[in-house]
C-alpha positions in Angstrom: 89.1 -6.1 -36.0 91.9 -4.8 -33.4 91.0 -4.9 -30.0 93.3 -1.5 -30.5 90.4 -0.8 -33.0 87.7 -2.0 -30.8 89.1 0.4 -28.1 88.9 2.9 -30.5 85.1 2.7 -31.7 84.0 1.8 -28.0 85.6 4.9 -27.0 83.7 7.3 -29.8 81.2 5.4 -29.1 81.0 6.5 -25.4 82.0 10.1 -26.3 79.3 10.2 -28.6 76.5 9.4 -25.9 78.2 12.3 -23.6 78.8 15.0 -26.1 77.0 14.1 -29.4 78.5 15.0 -33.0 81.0 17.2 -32.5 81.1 18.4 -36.5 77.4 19.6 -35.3 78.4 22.2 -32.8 79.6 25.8 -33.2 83.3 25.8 -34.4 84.4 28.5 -31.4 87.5 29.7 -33.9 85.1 30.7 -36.2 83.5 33.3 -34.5 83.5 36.9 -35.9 85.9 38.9 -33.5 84.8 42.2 -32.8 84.8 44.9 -35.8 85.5 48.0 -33.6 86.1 48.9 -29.9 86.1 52.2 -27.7 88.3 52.5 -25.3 87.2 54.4 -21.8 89.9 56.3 -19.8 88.6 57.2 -16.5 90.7 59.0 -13.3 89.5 55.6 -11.6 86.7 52.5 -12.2 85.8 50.8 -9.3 84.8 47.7 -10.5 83.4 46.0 -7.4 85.4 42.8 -8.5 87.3 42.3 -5.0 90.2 40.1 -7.1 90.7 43.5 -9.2 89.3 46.0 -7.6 90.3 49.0 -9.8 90.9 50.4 -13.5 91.9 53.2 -15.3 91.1 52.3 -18.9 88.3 49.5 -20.2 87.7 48.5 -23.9 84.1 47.5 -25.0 83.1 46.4 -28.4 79.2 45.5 -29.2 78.4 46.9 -26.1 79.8 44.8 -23.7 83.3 45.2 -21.8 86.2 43.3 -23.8 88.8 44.4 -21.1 90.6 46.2 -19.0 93.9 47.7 -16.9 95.5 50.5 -15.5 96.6 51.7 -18.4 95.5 51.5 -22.5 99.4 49.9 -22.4 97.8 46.9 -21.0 95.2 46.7 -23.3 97.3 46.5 -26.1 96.8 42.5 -26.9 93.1 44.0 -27.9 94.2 47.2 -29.2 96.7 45.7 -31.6 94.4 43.4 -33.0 91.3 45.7 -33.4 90.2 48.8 -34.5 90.1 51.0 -31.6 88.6 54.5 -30.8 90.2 56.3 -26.8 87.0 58.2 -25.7 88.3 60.5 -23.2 85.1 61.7 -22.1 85.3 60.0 -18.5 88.9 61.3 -18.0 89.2 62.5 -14.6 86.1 61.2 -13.3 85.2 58.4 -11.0 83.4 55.4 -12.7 81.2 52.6 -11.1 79.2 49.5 -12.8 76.1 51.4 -13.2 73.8 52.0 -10.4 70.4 49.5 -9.3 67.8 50.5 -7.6 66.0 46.5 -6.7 62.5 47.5 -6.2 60.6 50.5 -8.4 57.5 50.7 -10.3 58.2 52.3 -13.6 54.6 53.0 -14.7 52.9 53.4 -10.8 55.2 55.0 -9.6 55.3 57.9 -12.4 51.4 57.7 -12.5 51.3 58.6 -8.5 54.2 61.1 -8.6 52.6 63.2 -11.4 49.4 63.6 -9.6 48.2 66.5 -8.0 50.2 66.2 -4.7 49.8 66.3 -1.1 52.4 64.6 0.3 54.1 65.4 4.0 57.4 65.1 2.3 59.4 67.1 -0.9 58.7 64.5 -4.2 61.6 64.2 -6.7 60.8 65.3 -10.1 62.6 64.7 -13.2 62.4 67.6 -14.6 63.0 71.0 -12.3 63.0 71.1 -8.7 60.7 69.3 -6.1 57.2 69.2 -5.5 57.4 70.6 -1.8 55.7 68.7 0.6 52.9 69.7 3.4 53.8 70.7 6.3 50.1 70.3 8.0 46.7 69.0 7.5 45.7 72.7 6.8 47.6 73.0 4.1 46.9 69.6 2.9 43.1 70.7 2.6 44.0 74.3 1.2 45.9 72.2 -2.1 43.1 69.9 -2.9 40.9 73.0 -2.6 42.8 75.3 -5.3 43.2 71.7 -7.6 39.3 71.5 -7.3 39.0 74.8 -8.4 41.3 75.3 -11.2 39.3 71.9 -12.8 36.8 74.1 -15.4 34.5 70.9 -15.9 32.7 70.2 -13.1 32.0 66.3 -14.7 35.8 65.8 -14.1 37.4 63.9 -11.2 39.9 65.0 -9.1 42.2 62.2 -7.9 44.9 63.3 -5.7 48.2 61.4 -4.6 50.0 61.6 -1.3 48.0 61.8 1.6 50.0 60.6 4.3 48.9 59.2 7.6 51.3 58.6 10.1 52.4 63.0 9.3 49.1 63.5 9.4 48.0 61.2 12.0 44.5 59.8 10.8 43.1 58.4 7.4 40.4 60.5 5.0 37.0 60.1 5.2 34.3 60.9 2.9 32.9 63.7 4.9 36.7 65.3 4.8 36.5 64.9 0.5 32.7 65.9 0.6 34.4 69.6 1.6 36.8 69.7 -1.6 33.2 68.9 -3.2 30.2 67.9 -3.8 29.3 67.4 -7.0 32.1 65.6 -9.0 33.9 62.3 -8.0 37.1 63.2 -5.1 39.2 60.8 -4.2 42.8 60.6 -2.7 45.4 58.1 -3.0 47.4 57.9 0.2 51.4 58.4 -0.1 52.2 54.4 0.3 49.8 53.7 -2.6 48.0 51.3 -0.6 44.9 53.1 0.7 42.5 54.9 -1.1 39.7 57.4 -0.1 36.5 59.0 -2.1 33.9 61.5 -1.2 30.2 61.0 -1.2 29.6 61.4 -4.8 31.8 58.7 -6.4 29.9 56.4 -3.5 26.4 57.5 -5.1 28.0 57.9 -9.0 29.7 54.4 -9.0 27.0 52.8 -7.3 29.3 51.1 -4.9 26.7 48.7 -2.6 27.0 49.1 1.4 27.4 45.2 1.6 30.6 45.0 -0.8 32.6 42.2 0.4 35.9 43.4 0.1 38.4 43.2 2.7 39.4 46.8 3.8 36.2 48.9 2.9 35.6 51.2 5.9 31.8 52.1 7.6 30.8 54.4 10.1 29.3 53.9 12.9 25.9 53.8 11.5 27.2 50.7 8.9 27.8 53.4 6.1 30.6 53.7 3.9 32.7 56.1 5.1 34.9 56.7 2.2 37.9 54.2 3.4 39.1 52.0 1.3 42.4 50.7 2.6 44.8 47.9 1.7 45.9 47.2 -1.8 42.2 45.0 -3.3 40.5 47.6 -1.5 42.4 51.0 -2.7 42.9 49.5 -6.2 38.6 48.5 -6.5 38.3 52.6 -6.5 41.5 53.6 -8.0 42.4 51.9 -10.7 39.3 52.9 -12.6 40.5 56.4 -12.6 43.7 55.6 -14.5 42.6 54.6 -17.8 44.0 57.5 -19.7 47.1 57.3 -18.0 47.4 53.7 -19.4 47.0 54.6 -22.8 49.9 53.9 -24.9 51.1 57.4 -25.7 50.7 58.6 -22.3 52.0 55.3 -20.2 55.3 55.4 -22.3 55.7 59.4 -21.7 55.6 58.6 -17.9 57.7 55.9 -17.9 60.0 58.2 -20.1 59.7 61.0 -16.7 60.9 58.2 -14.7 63.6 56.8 -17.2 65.4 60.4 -16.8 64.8 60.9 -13.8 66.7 58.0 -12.9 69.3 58.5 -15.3 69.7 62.0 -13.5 70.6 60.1 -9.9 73.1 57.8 -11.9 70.5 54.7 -12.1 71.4 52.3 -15.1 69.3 49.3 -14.2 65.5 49.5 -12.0 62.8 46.9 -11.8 59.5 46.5 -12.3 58.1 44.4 -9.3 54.2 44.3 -10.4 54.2 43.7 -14.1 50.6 43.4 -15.0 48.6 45.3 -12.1 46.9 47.0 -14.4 47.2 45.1 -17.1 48.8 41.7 -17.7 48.0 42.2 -21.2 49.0 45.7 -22.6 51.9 46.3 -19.8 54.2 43.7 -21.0 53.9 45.8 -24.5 54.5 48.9 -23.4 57.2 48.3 -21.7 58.8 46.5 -24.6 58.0 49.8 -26.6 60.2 51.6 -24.0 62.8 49.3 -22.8 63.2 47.8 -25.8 64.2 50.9 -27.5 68.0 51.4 -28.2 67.7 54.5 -27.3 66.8 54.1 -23.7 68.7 55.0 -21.3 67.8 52.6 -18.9 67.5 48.3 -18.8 64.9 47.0 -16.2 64.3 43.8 -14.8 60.5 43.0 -15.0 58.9 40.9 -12.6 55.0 39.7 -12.9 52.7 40.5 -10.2 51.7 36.8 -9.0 48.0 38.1 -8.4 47.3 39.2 -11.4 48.4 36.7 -13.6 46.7 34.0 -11.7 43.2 36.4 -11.7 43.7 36.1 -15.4 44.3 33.0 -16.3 42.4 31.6 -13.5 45.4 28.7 -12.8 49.0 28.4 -11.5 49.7 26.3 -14.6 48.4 28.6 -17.0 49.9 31.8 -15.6 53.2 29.7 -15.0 52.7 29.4 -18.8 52.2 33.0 -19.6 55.3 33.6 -17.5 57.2 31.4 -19.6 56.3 32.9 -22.7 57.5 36.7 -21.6 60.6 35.2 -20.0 61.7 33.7 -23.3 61.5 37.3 -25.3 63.8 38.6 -22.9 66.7 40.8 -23.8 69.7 42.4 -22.6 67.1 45.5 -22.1 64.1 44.2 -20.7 64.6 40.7 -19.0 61.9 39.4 -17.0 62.7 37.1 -14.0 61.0 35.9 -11.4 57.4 36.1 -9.7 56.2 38.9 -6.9 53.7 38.1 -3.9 52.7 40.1 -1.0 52.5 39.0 3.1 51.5 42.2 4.8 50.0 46.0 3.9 51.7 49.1 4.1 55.0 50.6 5.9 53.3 54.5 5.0 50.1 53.6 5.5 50.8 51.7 9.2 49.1 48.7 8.0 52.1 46.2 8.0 51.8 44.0 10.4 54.7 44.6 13.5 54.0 41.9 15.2 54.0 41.5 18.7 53.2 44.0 20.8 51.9 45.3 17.8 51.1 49.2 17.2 50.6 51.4 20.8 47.2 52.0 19.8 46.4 48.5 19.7 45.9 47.7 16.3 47.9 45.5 14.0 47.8 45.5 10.7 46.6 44.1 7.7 47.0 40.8 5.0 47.4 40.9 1.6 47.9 37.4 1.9 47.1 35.4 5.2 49.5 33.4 6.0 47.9 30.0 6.0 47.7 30.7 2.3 51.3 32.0 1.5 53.0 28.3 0.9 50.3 27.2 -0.9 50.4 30.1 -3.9 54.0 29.8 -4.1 54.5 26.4 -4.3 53.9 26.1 -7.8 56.1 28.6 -8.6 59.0 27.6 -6.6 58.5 24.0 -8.2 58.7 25.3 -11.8 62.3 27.0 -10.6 60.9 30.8 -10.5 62.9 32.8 -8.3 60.0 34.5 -5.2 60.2 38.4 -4.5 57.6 38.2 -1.5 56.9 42.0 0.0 57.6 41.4 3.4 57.9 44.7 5.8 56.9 43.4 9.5 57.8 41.6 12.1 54.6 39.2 11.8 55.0 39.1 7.9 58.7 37.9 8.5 57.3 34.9 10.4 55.1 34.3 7.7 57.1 34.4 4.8 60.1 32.4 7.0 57.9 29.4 7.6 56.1 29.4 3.5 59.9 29.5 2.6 61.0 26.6 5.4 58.1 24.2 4.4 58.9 24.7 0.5 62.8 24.0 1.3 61.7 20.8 3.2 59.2 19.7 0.5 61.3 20.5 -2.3 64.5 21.6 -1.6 66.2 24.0 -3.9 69.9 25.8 -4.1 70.8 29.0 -4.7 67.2 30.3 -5.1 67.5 33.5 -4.1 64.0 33.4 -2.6 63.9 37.4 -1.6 62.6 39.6 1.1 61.2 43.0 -0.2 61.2 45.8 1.9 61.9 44.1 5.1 61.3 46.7 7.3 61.4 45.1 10.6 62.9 42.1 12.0 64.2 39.9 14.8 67.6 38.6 15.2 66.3 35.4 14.9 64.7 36.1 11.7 67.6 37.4 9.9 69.9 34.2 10.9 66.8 32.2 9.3 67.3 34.2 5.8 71.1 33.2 6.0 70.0 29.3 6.9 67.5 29.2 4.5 69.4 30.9 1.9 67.1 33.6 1.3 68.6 37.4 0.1 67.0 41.2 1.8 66.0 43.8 -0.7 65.4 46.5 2.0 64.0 50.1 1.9 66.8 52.0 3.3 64.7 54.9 3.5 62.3 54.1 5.7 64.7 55.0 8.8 65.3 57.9 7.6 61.5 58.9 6.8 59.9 57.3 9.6 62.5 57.3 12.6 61.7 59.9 14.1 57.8 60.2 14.2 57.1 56.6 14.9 58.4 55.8 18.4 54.7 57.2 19.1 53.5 54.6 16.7 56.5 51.6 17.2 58.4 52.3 20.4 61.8 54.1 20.2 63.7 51.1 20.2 61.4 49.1 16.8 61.5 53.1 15.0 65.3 53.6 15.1 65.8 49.9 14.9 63.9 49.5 11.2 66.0 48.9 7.7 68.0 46.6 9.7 70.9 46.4 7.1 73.8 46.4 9.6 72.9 43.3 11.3 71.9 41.6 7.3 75.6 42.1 6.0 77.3 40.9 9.5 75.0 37.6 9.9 76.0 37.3 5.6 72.6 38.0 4.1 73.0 39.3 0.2 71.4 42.6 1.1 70.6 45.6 -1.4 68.4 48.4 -0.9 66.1 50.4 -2.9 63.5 53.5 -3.1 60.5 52.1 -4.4 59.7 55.7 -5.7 58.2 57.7 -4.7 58.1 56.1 -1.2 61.7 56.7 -1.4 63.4 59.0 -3.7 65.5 56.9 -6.2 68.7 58.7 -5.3 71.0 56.1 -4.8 73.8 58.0 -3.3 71.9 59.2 -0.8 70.7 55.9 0.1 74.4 54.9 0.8 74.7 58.1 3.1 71.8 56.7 4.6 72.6 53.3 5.1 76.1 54.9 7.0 74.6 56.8 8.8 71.0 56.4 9.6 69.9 59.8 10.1 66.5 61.2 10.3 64.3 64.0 8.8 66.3 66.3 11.0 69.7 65.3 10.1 70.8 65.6 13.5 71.4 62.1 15.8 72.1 58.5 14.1 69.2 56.0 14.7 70.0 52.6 15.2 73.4 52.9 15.3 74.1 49.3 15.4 72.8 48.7 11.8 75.1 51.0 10.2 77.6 50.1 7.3 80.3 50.7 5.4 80.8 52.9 2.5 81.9 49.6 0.6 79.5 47.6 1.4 76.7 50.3 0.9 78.4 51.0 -2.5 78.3 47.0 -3.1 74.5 47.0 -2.0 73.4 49.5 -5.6 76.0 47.2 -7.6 77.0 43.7 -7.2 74.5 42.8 -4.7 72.0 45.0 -5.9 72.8 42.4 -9.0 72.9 39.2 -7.3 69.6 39.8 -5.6 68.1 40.4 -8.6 69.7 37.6 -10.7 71.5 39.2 -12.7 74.7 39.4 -11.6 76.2 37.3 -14.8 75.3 41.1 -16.7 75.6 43.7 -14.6 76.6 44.9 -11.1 80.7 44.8 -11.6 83.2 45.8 -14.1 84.6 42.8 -15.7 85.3 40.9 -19.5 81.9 39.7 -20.8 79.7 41.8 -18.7 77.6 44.3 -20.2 79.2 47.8 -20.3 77.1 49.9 -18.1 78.8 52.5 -15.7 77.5 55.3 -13.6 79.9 58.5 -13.6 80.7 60.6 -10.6 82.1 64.2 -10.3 83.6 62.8 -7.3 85.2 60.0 -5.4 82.9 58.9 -2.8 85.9 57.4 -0.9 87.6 60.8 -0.3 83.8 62.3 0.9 82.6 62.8 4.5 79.2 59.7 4.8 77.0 63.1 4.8 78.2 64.7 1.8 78.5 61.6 -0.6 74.8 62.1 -1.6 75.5 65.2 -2.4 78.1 64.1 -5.1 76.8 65.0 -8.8 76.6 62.8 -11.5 78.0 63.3 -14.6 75.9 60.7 -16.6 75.6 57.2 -17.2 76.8 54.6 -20.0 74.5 51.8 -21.4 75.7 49.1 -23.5 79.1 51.7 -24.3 76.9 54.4 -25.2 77.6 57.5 -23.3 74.8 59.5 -21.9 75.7 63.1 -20.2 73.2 64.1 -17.6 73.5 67.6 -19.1 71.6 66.5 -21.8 68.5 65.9 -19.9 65.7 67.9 -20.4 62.1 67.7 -21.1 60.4 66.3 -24.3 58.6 68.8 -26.4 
């Protein structure tokens, strides 16, 4: 043999061990090139792509975006070479990649927000106008008087949904529920979803013991329960037995359905899921295939489990690590789960996250979900199997907390581009946000919590800590990826109004800015339900901008938010949404028969 020939077979024989048999891969060429496009004219698309910012016309085929330019001239190399179809529907309005919100609950929060309601503040509804809120503890009790009375069997419960404490300034106790009645089961769940309270009879009817060791169960001052049940293992012991005809198939998919349009009505093409399996690890992940999985829905979300309930479940990290696995794989373009949720503190609504020092003015401060000496420990076996961590994260303290589980996992097994992520993150120190841009960790904050809490809680806070919270100004400038969300209905899932909100940090009254250092611009509020709304979610390689390979998902406006006054811009309609290239008016809304 050659040594020209040896050169030869050493060589394949070296590009063999890198890149195998080449006749067994995919022959690229021979890919079927799309059958059939649409091309969408639009006045503009903002694309959120900073290289190229804007269009006026994008092609799609098979429901993602093939291409596009400022004019259907420049899409001519595609139009040329494939059937095409102009849809003109768009013309003359203002198109963005579809809207995020990075932190609902598609089945808890429908469940809570059809519910009798008492809540301080109006509730969105999907269909019609909004439930009004309370405007006093009166008429708090007046409402759960007339729902008691218009209930004709006097076996049924009466849950209620939205008792709030900071407007009302105390929590429920079963001698407050004992006066809406007396003889069937009463009991409230507060507005944060956290806390729950009963009356006497679902004490003496459940047969819930004095001595139940669960962290969060008030007593009185005689050692008697007194009807509190507060924190999320607490409020969930008495609650969650109350919902089991709400979790039936038929009726779980016709509330998620509420939600689904009432999203799509506020311009919301992607939402999230950040407790799959609370109240069911194993009928949830069904349903929402049923419903997300659908072609027809409107909607894609990003599911991530509840860490808690998996692990109660299978009762190991390994094996609920396993049963993560096995939903991630079935994941679609529609329904993709990612990741893993956990919890630090308690509730921003309920004042039971935990502020950290000085702590609350009347002295109190807050409650665990998860102490901290025990944060690293359930994470760590997540974060070594490569999950991305959502932690819910709101105070001061929990910041702390959740910095130093994420600082000990980097320095124990280091990881890159883990998007490790902050929910809610309500409250923090400079220092604390610098640490998030160190450790590479990403803010998914509730931008409406300055705007529902700013005003009433310098009694509870301190002026400066209440105008100071949803610190999204100080995020974007230290380089944080930031988004923001509703978690409905703590918020309402009205993404434009969040961006008025995040510009201008206004409260209840509308008439003074709050915190006027954390402000920010319309483009990087508009970024925060898009690209980064994407990136903190991990999805960003789908959704969140308008470019070639992307799925086609836009959210179409009436109006150009750029030529709109910060205050008006959530008052900009939407026209209707587009999933996948298929084109969904909001006019076309309306209630299932």
């Amino acid at each position: 043999m050659s040594h020209k020939g040896m050169l030869t077979a050493a060589t394949a024989a070296i590009l063999f061990a890198f890149y195998g048999d080449a006749s067994a891969h995919e022959d690229i060429s021979a890919r079927p090139r799309c059958a059939k496009q649409t091309v969408f004219v639009a006045k503009k698309f903002y694309t959120m792509n900073p290289g190229r910012p804007e269009a006026k016309a994008v092609a799609v085929c098979d429901g993602r975006i093939v291409s596009l330019g400022d004019s259907i001239d420049e899409l001519k190399p595609w139009t040329n070479a494939v059937e095409t179809t102009v849809d003109r529907r768009l013309e003359g309005k203002i198109v963005f990649p579809g809207f995020i919100d990075a932190h609902q609950h598609p089945l808890l929060g429908a469940i809570t927000s059809n519910l009798p309601a008492i809540a301080a503040l109006n509730t969105p509804q999907a269909y019609g106008p909004d439930i009004k809120g309370v405007a006093n503890e009166a008429e708090a009790f007046d409402r759960m008087r007339r729902y008691e009375a218009a209930l004709k069997d006097p076996s049924t419960p009466l849950l209620i949904w939205g008792w709030d404490v900071p407007a009302m300034g105390r929590h429920l106790t079963r001698q407050d529920l004992d006066k809406i009645s007396t003889t069937r089961q009463v009991l409230v769940w507060d507005a944060s979803q956290h806390h729950g309270y009963v009356n006497s009879v679902v004490i003496k009817q459940r047969n819930i013991p004095n001595d139940i060791k669960i962290p969060g169960v008030g007593r009185d001052d005689k050692g008697e329960l007194n009807g509190q049940f507060l924190g999320v293992p607490a409020a969930s012991y008495v609650i969650v037995p109350m919902l089991a005809d709400k979790l039936r198939p038929a009726e779980a998919t016709r509330l998620m359905r509420w939600l689904i349009d009432l999203n799509r009505s506020n311009g919301i093409t992607l939402t999230t899921d950040h407790s799959v399996g609370i109240f069911s690890v194993d009928s949830e992940p069904a349903l929402l295939n049923a419903v997300f999985n659908n072609p027809n829905t409107p909607q894609r979300l990003v599911a991530i489990p509840a860490m808690h309930s998996f692990l109660a479940k299978y009762g190991s990290a390994d094996k609920a690590i396993a049963a993560v696995h096995e939903l991630q794989a079935k994941s679609t373009d529609r329904l993709i789960y990612r990741g893993i949720k956990f919890f630090t503190d308690d509730s921003f609504n309920g004042l039971t996250f935990k502020p950290g020092a000085p702590g609350y003015i009347d002295g109190t401060s807050g409650l665990w979900v998860t102490p901290p000496e025990k944060l690293k420990g359930l994470i760590e076996p997540w974060w070594r199997d490569g999950q991305q961590i959502f932690v819910h994260s709101i105070g001061v303290e929990a910041q702390d907390a959740t910095i130093e589980a994420l600082r000990s996992l980097q320095s124990t097994a280091p990881r890159f581009d883990h998007r490790f992520s902050f929910e809610h993150f309500g409250m923090a120190r400079y220092d604390q946000i610098r640490a998030l841009r160190a450790l590479g960790a990403v803010a998914n904050v509730n931008v409406y919590y300055v705007w529902l809490r700013g005003e009433t809680y310098p009694k509870v806070l301190g002026t400066d800590r209440a105008q100071d919270l949803s610190p999204l100004g100080t995020l974007v400038r230290e380089g944080v990826p930031t988004t923001f969300h509703s978690d409905y209905p703590i918020g309402p899932p009205r993404p434009l109004f969040g961006v008025t909100l995040a510009m201008t940090r206004t409260g209840q009254s509308g008439t003074k800015t709050l915190g006027a250092g954390q402000t920010v611009t319309l483009d990087q509020a508009l970024r925060m339900i898009t690209i980064d709304a994407a990136f903190v979610l991990g999805v960003d390689d789908k959704v969140g901008s308008t470019e070639p390979g992307k799925l086609a998902d836009f959210t179409v406006l009436e109006r150009d938010p750029h030529d709109a006054r910060p205050a008006a811009i959530k008052d900009i309609k939407v026209w209707g949404t587009v999933i996948g290239g298929q084109v969904f008016p909001a006019s076309e809304i309306k209630p299932p028969r």
